[in-house]
C-alpha positions in Angstrom: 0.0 0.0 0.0 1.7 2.9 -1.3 1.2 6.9 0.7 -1.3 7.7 -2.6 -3.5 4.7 -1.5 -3.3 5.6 1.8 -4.6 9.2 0.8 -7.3 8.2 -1.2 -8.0 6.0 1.5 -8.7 9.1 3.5 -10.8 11.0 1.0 -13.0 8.3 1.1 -13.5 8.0 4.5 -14.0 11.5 4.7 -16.6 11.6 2.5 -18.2 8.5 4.2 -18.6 10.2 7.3 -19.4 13.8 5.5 -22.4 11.1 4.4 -23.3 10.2 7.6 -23.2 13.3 9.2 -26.0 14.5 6.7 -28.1 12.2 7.7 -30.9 13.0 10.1 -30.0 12.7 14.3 -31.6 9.6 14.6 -30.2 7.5 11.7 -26.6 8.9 12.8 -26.9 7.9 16.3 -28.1 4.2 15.0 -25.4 4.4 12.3 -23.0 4.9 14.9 -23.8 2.1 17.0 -23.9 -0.4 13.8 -20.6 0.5 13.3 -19.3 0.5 16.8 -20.8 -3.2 16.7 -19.6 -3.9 13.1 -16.3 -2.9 14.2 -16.3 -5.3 17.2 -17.8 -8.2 15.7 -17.9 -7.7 12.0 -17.1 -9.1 9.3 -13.1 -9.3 8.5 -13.3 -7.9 5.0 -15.4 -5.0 6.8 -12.5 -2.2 5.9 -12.3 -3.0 2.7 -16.0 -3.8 2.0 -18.9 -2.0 0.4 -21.2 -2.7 3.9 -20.5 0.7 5.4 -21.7 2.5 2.2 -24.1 0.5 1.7 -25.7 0.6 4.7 -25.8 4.6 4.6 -27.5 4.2 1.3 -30.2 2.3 2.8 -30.1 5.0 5.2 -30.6 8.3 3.1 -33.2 6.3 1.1 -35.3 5.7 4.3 -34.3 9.1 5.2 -35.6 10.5 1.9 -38.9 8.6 2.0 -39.8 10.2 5.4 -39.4 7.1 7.2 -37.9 6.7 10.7 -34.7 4.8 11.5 -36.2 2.1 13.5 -39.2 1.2 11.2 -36.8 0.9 8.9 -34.6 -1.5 10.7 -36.5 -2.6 13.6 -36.1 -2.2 17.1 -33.5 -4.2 17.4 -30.0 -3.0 16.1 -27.6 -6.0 16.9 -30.4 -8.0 15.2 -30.2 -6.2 12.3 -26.3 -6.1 12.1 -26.1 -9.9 12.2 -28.1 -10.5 9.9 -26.1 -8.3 7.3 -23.4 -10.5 8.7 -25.0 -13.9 8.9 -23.1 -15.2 5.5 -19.6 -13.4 6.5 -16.3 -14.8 8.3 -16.0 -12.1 11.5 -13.7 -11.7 14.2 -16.1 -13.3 16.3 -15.6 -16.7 14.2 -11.8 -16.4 14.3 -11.8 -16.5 18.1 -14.2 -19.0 19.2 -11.7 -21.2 16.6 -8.8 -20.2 18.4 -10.1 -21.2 21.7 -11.8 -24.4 20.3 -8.7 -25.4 18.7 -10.3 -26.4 15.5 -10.6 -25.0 12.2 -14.3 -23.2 11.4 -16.0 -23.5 8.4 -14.2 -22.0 5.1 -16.7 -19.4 4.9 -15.0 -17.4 2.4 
């Protein structure tokens, strides 16, 4: 990864978050704690993944249609972060299999 990659890195982030921080109160607080969960548990290829974006383009289409976050998503947030995960290898996976001392599923 050369410095160029590491600033366009950046710029994208900072657009990303320029995103989010468009979005109304409520949807930023429950983006927020998504990815304070996605970050714990997530999925491994989270960083370089399209979830993030994706999930604030779900976000300013709900946003746009006058819906609220949560009938959007449901009540429950962790919910619906796992079940963006369900199919995904996460960090979650990699430990229990370190502390089971056998190999997961290939889930890649």
């Amino acid at each position: 990864m050369g410095i160029q990659d590491i600033i366009e890195g950046k710029k994208q982030w900072r657009a990303h978050v320029a995103r989010v921080k468009a979005l109304p109160p409520d949807y930023q607080i429950v983006y927020k704690e998504l990815q304070r969960y996605l970050f714990k548990v997530g999925p491994v290829d989270l960083p370089d993944g399209g979830l993030l974006p994706g999930i604030v383009d779900f976000f300013e289409e709900g946003a746009a249609a006058g819906k609220g976050v949560l009938g959007l998503i449901g009540t429950d947030v962790a919910a619906f972060a796992d079940g963006l995960i369900k199919d995904s290898r996460t960090y979650a996976d990699i430990y229990q299999e370190s502390i089971s001392g056998s190999p997961g599923p290939d889930r890649t």
